[in-house]
C-alpha positions as CSV (number, residue, x, y, z in Angstrom):
1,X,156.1,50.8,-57.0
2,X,155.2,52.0,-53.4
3,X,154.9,56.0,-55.0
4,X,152.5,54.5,-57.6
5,X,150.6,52.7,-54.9
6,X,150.5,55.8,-52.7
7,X,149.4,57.7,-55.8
8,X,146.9,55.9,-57.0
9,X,145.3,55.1,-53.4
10,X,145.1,59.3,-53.1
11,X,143.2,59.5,-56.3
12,X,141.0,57.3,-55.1
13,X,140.5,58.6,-51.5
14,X,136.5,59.9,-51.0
15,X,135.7,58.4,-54.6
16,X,132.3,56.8,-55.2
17,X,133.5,53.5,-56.6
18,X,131.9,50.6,-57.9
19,X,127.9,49.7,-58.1
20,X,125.3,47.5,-59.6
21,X,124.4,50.6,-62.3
22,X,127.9,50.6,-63.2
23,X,128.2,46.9,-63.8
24,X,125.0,46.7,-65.5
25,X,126.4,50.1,-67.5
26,X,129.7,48.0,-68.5
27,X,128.2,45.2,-69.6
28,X,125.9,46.9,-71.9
29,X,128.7,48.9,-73.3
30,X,130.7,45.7,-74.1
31,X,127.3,44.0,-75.5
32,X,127.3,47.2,-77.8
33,X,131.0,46.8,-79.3
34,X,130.7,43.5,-79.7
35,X,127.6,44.1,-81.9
36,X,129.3,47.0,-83.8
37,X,131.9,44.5,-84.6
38,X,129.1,42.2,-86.2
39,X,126.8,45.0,-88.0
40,X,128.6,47.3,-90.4
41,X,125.5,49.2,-91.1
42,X,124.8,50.3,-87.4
43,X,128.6,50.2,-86.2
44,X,128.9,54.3,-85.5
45,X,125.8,54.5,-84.1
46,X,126.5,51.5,-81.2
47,X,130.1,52.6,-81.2
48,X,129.4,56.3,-80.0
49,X,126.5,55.1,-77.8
50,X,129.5,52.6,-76.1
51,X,131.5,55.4,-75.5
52,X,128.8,57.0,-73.9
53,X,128.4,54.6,-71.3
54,X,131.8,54.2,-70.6
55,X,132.3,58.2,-69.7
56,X,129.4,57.9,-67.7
57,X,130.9,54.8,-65.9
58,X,134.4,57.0,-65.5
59,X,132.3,59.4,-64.2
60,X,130.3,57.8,-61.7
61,X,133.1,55.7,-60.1
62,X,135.3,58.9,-59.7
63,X,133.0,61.1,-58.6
64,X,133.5,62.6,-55.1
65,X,129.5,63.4,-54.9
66,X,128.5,59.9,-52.7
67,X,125.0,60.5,-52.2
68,X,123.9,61.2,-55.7
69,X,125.5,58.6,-56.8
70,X,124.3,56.5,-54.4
71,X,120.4,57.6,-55.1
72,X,120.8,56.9,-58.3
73,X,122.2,53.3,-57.7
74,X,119.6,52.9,-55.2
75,X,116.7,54.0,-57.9
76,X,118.2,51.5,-60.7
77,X,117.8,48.8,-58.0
78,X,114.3,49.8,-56.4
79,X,113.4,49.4,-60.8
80,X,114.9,46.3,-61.5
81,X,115.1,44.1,-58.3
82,X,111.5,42.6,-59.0
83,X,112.6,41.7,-62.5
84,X,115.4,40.1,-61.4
85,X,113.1,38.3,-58.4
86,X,110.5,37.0,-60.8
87,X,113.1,36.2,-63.6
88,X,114.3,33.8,-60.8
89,X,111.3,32.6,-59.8
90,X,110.6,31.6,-63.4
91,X,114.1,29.8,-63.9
92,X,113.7,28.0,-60.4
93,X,110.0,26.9,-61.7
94,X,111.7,25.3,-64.9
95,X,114.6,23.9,-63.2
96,X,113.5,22.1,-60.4
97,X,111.0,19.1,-60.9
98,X,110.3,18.6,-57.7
99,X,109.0,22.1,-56.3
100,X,107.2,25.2,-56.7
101,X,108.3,28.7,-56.3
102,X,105.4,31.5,-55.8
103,X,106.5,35.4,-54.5
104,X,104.4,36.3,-51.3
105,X,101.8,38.7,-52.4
106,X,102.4,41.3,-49.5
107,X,106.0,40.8,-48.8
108,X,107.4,39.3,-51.8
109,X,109.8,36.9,-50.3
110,X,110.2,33.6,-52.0
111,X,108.2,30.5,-50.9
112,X,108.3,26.9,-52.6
113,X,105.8,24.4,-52.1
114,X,106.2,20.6,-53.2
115,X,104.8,20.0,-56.7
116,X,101.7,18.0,-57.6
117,X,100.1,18.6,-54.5
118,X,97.2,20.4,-56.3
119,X,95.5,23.6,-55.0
120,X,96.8,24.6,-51.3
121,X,97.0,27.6,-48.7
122,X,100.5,28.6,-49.1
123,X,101.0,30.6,-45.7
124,X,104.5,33.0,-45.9
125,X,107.1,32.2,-43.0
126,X,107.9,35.7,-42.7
127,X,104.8,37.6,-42.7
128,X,102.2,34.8,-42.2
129,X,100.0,36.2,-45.0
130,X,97.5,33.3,-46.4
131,X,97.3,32.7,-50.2
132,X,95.9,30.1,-52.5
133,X,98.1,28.4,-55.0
134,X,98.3,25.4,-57.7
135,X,101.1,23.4,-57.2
C-alpha cells in the first residue's frame, strides 16, 4: 500500500490537476452518456463526442505544461463568470421577496436594495458609482 502511494504521488508530481474547465468538461460528458442512453437514434454521435471530452479531461489534468493549461482555464472563466453572475442575480431576484439585486454598472459587484421602495440612486459600496434603479 505505501509503494502504491509513493507511486502514484510521483505520477502526479508537476501535474496540472484539477479546474473549473475540467469540471464543467465532466459534467457535460456525463450529461452526454446519459442522453445516449435515452436516444437510440443519436447514441454514437453523443457517445464518441463523450469520449472526446473525457481524453481531453485525461489530458488536461496530467499535463505537465501549467501555464497553458492555466490560460486556458483562465479564458473559460473570463467567458463565463458574467453568466454565471447574472444567472445569480436573476435567481436571487425570484427568490427573495423582500429585496433587489442589481450588478454595478462599472464594477459589477452585487448590490441589493429593499423592494417596493420605487425608483432610487443605488450608490455601489465599493466603487461609489451613482445609478438609478426601480426597486
Amino acid at each position: 500500500m505505501k509503494n502504491f502511494r509513493y507511486r502514484l504521488q510521483r505520477l502526479l508530481m508537476n501535474r496540472y490537476g484539477q479546474d473549473a474547465l475540467n469540471t464543467t468538461l465532466i459534467i457535460v460528458s456525463f450529461v452526454l452518456s446519459l442522453l445516449s442512453l435515452i436516444d437510440s437514434f443519436l447514441s454514437p454521435l453523443m457517445s464518441i463526442i463523450s469520449f472526446i471530452l473525457v481524453s481531453i479531461v485525461l489530458f488536461r489534468f496530467f499535463s505537465k505544461n501549467i501555464f497553458k493549461r492555466r490560460a486556458e482555464n483562465h479564458l473559460y472563466l473570463t467567458l463565463t463568470t458574467p453568466l454565471y453572475r447574472n444567472i445569480k442575480v436573476m435567481y436571487l431576484n425570484m427568490s427573495d421577496p423582500r429585496r433587489k439585486y442589481f450588478l454595478c454598472p462599472m464594477c459589477k459587484r452585487m448590490v441589493r436594495i429593499p423592494r417596493k421602495k420605487g425608483k432610487v440612486e443605488i450608490t455601489c459600496p465599493t466603487c461609489h458609482h451613482h445609478f438609478n434603479a426601480r426597486s
